[in-house]
C-alpha positions as CSV (number, residue, x, y, z in Angstrom):
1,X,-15.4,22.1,-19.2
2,X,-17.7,22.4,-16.0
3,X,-16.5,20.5,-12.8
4,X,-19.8,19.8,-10.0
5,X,-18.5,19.5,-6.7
6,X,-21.4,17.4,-4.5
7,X,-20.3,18.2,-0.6
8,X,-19.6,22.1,-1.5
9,X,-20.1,22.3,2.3
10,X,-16.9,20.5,3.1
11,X,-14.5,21.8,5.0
12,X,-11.4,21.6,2.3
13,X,-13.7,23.0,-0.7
14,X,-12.0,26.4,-0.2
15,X,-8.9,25.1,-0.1
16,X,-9.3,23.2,-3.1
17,X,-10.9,25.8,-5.4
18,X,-8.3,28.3,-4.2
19,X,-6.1,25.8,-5.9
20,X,-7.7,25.5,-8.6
21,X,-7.8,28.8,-9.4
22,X,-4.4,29.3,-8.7
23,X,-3.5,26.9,-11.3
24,X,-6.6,27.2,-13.7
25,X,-4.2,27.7,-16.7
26,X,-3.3,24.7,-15.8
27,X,-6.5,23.1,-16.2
28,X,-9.6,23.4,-19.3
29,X,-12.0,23.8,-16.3
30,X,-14.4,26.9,-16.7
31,X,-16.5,26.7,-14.1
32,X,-16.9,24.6,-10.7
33,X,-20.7,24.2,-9.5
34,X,-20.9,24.0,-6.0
35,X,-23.6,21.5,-4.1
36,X,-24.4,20.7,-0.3
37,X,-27.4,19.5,1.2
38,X,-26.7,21.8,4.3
39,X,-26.9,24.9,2.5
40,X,-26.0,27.1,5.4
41,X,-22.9,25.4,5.8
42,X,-22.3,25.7,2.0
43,X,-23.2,29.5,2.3
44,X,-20.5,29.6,5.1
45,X,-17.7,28.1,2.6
46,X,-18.6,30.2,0.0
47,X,-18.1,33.4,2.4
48,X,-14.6,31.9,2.4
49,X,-13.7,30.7,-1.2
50,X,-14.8,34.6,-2.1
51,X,-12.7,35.8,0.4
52,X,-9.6,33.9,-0.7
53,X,-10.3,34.6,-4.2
54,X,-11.0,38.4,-4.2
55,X,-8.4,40.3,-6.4
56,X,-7.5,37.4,-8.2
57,X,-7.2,37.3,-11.5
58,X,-9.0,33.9,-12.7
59,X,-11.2,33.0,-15.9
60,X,-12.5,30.2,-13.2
61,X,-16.5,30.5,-12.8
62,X,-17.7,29.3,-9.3
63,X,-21.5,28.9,-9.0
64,X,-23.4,27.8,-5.8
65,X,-26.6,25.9,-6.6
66,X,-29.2,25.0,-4.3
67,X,-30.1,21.8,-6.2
68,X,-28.0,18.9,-6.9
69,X,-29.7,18.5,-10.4
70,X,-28.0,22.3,-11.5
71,X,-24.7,21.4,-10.3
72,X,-24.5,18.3,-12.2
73,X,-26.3,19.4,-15.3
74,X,-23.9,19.1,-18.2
75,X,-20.9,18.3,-16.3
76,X,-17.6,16.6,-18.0
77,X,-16.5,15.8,-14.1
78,X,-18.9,14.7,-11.3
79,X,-16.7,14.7,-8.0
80,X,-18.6,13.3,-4.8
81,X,-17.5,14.4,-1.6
82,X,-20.3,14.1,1.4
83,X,-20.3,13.2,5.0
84,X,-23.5,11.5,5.5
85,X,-24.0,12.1,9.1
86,X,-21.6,14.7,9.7
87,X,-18.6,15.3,11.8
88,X,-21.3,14.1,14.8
89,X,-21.9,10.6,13.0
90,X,-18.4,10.2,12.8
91,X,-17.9,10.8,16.1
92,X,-20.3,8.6,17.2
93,X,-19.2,5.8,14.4
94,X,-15.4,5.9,16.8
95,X,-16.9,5.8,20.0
96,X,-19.2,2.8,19.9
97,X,-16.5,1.2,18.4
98,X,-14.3,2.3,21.6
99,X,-16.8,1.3,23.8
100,X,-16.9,-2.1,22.0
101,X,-13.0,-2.9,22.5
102,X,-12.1,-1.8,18.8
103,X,-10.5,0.4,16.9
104,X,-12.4,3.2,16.3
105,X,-11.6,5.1,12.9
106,X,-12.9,6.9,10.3
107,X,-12.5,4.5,7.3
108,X,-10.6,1.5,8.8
109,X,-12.6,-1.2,10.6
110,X,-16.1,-0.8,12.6
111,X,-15.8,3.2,11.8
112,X,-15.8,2.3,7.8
113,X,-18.3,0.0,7.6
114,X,-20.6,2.3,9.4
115,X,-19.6,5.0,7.3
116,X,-20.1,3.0,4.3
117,X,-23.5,1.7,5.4
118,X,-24.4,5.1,5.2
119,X,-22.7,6.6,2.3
120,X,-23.2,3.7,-0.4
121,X,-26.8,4.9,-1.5
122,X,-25.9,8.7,-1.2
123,X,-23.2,8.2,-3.6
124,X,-25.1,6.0,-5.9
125,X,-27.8,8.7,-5.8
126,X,-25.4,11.3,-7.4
127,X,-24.6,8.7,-9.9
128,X,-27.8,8.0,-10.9
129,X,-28.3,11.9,-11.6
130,X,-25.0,11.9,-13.6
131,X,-26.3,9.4,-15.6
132,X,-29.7,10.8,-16.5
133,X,-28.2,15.0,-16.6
134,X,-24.1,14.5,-17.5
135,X,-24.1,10.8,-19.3
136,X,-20.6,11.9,-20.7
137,X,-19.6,12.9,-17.1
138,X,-16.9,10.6,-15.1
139,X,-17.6,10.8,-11.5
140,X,-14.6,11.1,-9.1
141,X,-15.1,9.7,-5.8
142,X,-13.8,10.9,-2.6
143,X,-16.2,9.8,0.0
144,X,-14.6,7.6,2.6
145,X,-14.4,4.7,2.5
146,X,-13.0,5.4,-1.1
147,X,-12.3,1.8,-2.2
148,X,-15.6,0.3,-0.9
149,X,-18.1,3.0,-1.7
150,X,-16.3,2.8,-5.3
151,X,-16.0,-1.2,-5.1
152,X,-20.5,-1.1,-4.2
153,X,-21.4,1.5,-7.2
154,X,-18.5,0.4,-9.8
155,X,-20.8,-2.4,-11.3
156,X,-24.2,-0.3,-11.1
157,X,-23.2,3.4,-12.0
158,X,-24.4,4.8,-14.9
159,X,-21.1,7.0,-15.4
160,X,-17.9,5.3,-15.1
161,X,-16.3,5.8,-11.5
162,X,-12.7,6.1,-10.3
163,X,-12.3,5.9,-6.8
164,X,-9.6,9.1,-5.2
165,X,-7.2,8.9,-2.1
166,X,-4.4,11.2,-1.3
167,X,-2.4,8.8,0.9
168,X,-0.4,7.2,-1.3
169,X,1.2,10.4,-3.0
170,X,2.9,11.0,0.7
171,X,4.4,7.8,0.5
172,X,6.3,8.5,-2.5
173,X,7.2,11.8,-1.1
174,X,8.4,10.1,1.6
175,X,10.7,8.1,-0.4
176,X,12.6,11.2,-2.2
177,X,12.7,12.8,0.8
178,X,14.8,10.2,2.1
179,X,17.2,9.7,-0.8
180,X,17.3,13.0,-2.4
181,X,15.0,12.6,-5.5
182,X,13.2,15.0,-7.2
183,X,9.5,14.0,-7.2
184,X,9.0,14.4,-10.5
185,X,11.9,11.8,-11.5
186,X,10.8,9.1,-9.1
187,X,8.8,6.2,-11.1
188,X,7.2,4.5,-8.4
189,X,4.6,1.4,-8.0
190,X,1.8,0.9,-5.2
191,X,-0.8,-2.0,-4.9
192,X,-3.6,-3.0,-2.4
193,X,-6.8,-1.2,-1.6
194,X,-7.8,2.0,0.3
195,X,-5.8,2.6,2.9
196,X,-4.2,-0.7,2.7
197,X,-1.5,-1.0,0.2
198,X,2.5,-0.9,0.0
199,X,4.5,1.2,-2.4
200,X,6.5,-1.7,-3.6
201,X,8.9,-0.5,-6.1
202,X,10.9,3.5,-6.6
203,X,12.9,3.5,-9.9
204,X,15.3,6.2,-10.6
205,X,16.9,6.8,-14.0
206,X,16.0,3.4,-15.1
207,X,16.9,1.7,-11.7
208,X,15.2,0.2,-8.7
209,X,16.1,2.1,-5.6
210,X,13.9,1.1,-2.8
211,X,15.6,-2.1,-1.7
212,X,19.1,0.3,-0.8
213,X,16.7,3.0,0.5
214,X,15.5,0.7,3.0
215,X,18.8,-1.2,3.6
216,X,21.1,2.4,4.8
217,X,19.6,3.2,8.4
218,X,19.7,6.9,7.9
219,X,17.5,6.8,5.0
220,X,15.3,4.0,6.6
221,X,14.7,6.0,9.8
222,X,13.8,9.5,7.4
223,X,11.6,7.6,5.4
224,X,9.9,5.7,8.2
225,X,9.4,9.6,10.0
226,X,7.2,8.9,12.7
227,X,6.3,6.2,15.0
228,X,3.1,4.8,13.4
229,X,5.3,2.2,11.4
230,X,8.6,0.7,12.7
231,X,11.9,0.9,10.4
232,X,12.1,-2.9,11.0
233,X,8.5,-4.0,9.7
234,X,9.5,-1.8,6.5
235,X,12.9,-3.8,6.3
236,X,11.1,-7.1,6.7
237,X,8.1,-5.6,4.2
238,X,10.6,-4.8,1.6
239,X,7.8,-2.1,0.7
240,X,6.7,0.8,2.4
241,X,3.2,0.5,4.1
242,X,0.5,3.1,3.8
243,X,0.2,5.0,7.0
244,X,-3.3,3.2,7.8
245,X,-2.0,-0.1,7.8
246,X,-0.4,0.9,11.2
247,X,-4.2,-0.4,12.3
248,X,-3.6,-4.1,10.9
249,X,0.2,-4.2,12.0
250,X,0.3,-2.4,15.1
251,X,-3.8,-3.1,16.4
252,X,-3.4,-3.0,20.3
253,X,-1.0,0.1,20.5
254,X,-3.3,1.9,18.4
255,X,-6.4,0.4,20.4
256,X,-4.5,1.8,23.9
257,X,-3.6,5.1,22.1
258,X,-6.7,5.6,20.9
259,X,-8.7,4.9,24.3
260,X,-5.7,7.0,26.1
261,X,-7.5,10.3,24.3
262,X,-8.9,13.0,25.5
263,X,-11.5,13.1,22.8
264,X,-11.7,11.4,19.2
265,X,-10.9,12.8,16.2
266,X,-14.3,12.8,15.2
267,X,-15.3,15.0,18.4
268,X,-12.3,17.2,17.9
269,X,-13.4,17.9,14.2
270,X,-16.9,18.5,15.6
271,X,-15.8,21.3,18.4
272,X,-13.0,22.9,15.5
273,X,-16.2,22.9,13.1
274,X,-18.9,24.6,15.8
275,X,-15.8,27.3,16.5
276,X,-15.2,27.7,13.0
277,X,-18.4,28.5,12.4
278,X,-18.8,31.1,15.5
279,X,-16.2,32.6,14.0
280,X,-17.6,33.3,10.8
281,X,-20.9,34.1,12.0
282,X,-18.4,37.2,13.8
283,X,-16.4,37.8,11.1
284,X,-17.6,41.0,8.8
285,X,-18.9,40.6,5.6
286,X,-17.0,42.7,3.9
287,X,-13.1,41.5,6.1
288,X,-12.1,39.2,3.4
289,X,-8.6,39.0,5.6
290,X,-10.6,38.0,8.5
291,X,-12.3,35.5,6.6
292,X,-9.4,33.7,5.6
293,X,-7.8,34.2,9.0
294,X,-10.7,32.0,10.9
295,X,-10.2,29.5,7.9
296,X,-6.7,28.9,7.8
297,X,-6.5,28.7,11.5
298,X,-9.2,26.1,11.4
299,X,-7.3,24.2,8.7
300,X,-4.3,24.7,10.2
301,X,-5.3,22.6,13.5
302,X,-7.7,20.6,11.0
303,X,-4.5,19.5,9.6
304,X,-2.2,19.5,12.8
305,X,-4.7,16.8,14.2
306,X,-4.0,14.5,11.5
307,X,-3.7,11.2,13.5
308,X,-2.3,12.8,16.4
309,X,-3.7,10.0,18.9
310,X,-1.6,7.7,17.1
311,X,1.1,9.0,17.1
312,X,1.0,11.2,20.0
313,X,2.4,13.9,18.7
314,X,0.5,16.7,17.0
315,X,1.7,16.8,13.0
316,X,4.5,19.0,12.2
317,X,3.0,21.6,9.6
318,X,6.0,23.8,7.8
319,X,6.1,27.6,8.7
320,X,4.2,29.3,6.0
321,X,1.5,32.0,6.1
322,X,-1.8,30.9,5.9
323,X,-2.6,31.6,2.5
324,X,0.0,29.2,1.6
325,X,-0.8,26.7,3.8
326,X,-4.6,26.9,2.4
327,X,-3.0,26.8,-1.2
328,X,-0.9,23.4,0.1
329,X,-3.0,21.8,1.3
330,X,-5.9,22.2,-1.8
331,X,-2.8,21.5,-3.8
332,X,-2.2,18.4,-1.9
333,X,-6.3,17.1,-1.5
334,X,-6.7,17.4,-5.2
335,X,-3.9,16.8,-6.8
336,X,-5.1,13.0,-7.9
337,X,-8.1,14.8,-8.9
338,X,-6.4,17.4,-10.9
339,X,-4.5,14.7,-12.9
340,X,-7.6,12.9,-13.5
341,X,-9.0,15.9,-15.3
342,X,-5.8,17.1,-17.0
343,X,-5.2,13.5,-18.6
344,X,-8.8,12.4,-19.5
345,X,-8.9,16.2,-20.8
346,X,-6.3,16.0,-23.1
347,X,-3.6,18.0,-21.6
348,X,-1.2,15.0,-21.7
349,X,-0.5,12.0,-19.9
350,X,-0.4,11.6,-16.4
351,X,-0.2,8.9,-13.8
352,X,-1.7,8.7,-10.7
353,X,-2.7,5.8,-7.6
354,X,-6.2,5.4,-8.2
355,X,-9.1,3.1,-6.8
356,X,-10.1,0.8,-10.3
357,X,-11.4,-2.2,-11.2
358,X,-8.7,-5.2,-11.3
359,X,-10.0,-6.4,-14.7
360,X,-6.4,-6.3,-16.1
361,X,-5.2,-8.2,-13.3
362,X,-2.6,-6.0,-11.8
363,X,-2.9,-8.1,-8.4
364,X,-2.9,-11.3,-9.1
365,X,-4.8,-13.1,-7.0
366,X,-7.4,-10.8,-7.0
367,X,-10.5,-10.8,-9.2
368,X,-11.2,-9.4,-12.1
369,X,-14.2,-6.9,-10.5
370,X,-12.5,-6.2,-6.8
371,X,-11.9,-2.4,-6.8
372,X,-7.7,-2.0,-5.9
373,X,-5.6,0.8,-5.3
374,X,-2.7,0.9,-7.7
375,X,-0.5,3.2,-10.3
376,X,-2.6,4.1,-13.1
377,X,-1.7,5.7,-16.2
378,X,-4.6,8.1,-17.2
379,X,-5.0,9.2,-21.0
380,X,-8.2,11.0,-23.4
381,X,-8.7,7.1,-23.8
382,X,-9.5,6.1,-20.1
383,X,-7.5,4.9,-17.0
384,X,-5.0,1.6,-17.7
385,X,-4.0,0.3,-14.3
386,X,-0.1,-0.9,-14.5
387,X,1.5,-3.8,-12.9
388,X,3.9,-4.0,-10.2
389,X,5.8,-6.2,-8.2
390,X,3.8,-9.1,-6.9
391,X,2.7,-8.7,-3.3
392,X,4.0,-10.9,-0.3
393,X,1.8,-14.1,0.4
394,X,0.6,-12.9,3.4
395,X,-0.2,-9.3,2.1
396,X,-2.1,-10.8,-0.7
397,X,-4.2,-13.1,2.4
398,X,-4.8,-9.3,4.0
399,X,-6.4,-8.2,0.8
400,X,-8.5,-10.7,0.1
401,X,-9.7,-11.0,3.6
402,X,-10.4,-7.3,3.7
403,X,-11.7,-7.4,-0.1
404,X,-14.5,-10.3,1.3
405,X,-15.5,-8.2,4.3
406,X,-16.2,-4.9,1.7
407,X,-18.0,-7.0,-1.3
408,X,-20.7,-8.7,1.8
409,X,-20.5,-4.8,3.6
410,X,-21.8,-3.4,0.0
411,X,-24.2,-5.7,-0.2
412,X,-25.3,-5.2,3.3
413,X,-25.7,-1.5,2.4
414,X,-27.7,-2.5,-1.0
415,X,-30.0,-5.1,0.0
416,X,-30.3,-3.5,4.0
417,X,-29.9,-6.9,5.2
418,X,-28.6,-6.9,9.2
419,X,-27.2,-10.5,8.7
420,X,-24.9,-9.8,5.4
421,X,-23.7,-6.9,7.9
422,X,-23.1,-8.7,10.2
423,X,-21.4,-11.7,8.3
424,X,-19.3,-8.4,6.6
425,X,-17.8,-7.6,10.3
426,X,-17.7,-10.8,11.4
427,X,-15.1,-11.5,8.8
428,X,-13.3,-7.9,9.1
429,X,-9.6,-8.8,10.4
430,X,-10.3,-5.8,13.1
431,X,-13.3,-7.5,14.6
432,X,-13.2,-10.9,13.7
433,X,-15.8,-12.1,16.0
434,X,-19.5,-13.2,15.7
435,X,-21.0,-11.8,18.9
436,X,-19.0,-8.7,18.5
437,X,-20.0,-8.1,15.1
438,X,-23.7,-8.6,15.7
439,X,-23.4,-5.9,18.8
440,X,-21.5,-3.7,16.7
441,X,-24.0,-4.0,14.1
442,X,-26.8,-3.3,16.2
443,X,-25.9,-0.6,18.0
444,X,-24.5,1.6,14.5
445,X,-28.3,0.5,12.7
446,X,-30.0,2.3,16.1
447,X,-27.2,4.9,16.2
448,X,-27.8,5.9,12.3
449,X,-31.5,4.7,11.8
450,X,-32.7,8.3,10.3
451,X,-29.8,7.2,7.9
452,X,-30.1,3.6,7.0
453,X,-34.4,3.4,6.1
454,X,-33.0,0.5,3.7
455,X,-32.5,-1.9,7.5
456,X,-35.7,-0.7,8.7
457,X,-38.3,-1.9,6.2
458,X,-41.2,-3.7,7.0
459,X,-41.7,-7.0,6.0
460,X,-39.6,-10.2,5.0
């Protein structure tokens, strides 16, 4: 089985290969082919993923190709991955939105329809080779914004697509650690859309736990953890929100923390991402320790930054080495991925939250083609999305605005027309304003113009 990896240059592809050697047995994957359009920065992460793999013992093959079309070639898995733009169009994607009186974030509001703008036609690219070099090839998507670059391509891809977030796994972890399950015992449901969705059910031996969970106050206040999401809008939920929903809920604390900053986390990511790459420009060729030293420091604070504006405190990592915090954390980032491959494989069953189409009408309310986030069970025969508890009216209202605002933003991106962009922002319960909509608009199609030719054309 060969695994393509488009984004090679990333800043977690280390940490996820180490994984995946780690726990190749695990897997039918024989080799992983490597592609980034910045090929010095993939050359860079290679340095590392040879330094964290030296003296391991692994039948895993990793090749680096300077193509896109021998990466893909012949693959059974196509997992996209890119930051069109870079850590510097992200930046800029949360400060014009700062400067405009919003939020400015990486997938949620102004920020995500920016990034989407931008990443729709890169990702469709990739599918379009999958299509013509790896027909048999299902490609796993993790560019951001997950749900809508999946919900833009899910009707026109050539391969089938499944759409891949790792937020929703901490909220079930979230809920043993509160009342003592093991993880693997916990039978849990979640429904909405990227990084807006509630895990609304956590059965334990054959019984519902969640609504006692969130009715005892001590295991209320260690499942709530931080202060992104009050105890008491999880006890009037009856659900546990995902972590980005603090934006919706809680808009003008996170607006005021957010401006309170000494930087974005878009500019942070860009300074850690210039040092990281001094340092292993210094680092010896042959100093594999060294190597993974400047790595796992940079993932370490990577990590540690991990909405620290919102909550205003930096995240509390565990004490582990560095090696095991690398392992984690690829652990972590491709776990969904890794249960993808492992149940369409054959290996058994798994289940996993995944971003699919709503053709079985898990949400009701929803339509049939929206792209949702929910519980899937993933088998040799496909993905089957399964049901849970129907959502809250006014949850279901959220959705379906937000679902609006990403069907007219993929359009936008398709047809590179300013006013279905703008209409898509206009309608975005973040902005939800005309004249701020068509300044935001503007001011991201100048910002971005090398990337967005499709909103430059001449003619009608």
């Amino acid at each position: 089985m060969k695994v393509a990896l488009i984004g090679g240059g990333g800043a977690r592809t280390p940490a996820a290969l180490y994984a995946l050697a780690r726990g190749g047995s695990l897997l039918p994957v024989e080799q992983v082919a490597l592609y980034d359009r910045d090929l010095a920065r993939m050359r860079a992460m290679k340095r590392v993923c040879e330094s964290l793999l030296h003296g391991l013992e692994t039948p895993l093959r990793i090749t680096f190709a300077e193509e896109a079309e021998t990466a893909i070639a012949g693959a059974d898995f196509v997992i996209v991955s890119v930051r069109v733009g870079g850590q510097a169009g992200r930046a800029a994607d949360e400060r014009i939105a700062l400067q405009c009186g919003c939020i400015g974030q990486e997938t949620t509001g102004p920020g995500g329809f920016s990034y989407a703008l931008r990443s729709i036609p890169v990702v469709g690219y990739y599918a379009e080779l999958a299509g013509r070099l790896a027909p048999n090839a299902w490609l796993i998507n993790f560019t951001n914004p997950a749900g809508l670059v999946t919900q833009a391509l899910n009707q026109v891809s050539p391969v089938p697509i499944v759409g891949v977030c790792d937020s929703p796994q901490v909220l079930a972890r979230r809920v043993c650690d509160a009342a003592g399950i093991p993880e693997d015992q916990l039978d849990w449901r979640y429904s909405g859309l990227n990084h807006l969705g509630w895990l609304s059910s956590a059965r334990y031996r054959d019984r519902e736990v969640l609504p006692a969970i969130i009715a005892d106050d001590s295991d209320l206040a260690r499942l709530a953890q931080d202060d992104l999401i009050p105890p008491s809008l999880i006890r009037h939920l009856g659900a546990v929100p995902n972590e980005y929903c603090y934006y919706y809920y809680l808009r003008d604390q996170a607006l005021e923390r957010q401006l309170a900053a000494r930087e974005t986390r878009g500019q942070l990511l860009a300074r850690l991402d210039g040092q990281l790459e001094q340092d292993l420009a210094q680092a010896g060729p042959e100093d594999a320790d060294q190597l993974v030293a400047c790595y796992g420091q940079y993932y370490k604070a990577r990590e540690e930054s991990y909405l620290a504006a919102e909550r205003q405190t930096p995240r509390r990592l565990p004490e582990q080495s560095l090696r095991e915090l690398i392992l984690s954390g690829g652990q972590g980032y491709m776990e969904v991925a890794f249960k993808i491959i492992a149940g369409l494989g054959g290996l058994g069953n798994e289940r996993a939250v995944l971003n699919v189409s709503n053709s079985s009408g898990v949400i009701p309310g929803m339509k049939e083609d929206d792209i949702v986030e929910t519980m899937c069970e993933i088998t040799p025969d496909g993905i089957l999305p399964l049901p849970g508890p129907p959502l809250l009216p006014e949850s279901l209202a959220l959705l379906q605005m937000v679902k609006a605002y990403e069907r007219l933003t993929a359009d936008a991106a398709r047809t590179g027309s300013r006013w279905l962009a703008i209409r898509a922002l206009t309608h975005h319960p973040l902005v939800a304003s005309y004249p701020l909509a068509e300044k935001l608009v503007d001011a991201y199609l100048l910002e971005h113009r090398a990337f967005l030719p499709q909103f430059w054309r001449e003619g009608p």
